[in-house]
N, C-alpha and C positions, 0 to 999 in steps of 0.2 A: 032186484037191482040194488048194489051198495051205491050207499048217496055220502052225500058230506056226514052226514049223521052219526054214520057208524064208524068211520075214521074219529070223529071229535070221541066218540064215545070210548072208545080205544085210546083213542091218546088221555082221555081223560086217565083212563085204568093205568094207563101204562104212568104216567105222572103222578096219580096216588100211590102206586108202588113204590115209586123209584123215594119218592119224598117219605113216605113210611121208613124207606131204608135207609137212608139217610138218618133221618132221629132217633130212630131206637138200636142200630146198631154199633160195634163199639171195633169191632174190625176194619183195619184202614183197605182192604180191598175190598169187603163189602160194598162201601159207602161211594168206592169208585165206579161198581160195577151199576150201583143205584144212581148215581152220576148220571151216567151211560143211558141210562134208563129215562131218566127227565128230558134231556138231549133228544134222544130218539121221539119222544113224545110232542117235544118241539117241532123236529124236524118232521114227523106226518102231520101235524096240522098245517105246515107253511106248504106240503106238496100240495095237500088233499085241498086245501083252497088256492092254491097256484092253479091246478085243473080246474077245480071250478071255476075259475073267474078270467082260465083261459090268458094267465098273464106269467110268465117263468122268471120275476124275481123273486117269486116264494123258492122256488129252486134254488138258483143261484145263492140265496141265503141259505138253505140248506145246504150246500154246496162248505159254505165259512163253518158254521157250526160243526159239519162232520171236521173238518180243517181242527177246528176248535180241540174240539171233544177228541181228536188222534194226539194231538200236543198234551192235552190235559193226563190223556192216559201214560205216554212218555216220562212226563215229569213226576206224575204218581209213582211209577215204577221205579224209578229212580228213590224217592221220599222211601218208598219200602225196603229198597235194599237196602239203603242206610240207617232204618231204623232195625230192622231187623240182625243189619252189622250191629249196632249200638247197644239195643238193648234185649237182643234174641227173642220180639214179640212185636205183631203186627197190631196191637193194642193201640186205638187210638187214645187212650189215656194216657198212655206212656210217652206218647209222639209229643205233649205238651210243653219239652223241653228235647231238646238234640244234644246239647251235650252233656260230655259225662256220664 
């Protein structure tokens, strides 16, 4: 039987990845994709104890978060085309300034 346990442990993994990618990457889609990753990590912990505890605003809040995390990826995308118009490199080093 999966219990709470092994969802927290999972999300555990899934949220040292996503945060690994985040620091040591330097690619601006990477760091959105690791984004993504911390989100999802989020978002099974508030199911997996919504079920437990037999109450659906862990839902409902996962519910905002994906909300969240779809804007957040929009607006990324957008940051990338324009830097990529700008300075032909999705380097987030490069992203330190926009113009010029």
């Amino acid at each position: 039987m999966i219990g709470a346990t092994h969802y927290v442990i999972l999300s555990l993994v899934l949220f040292v990845l996503g945060l690994i990618g985040v620091m040591v990457r330097r690619n601006f889609i990477t760091v959105l994709m690791s984004l993504e990753l911390i989100f999802n990590a989020a978002n099974l912990n508030l199911i997996a104890f919504s079920d437990r505890l037999s109450d659906l605003s862990g839902q409902v809040f996962a519910i905002f978060i994906i909300t969240v995390a779809a804007a957040e990826a929009a607006i990324g995308l957008g940051l990338i085309v324009a830097l990529l118009r700008l300075k032909n490199t999705a380097a987030l080093d490069e992203a330190s300034e926009m113009g010029g």
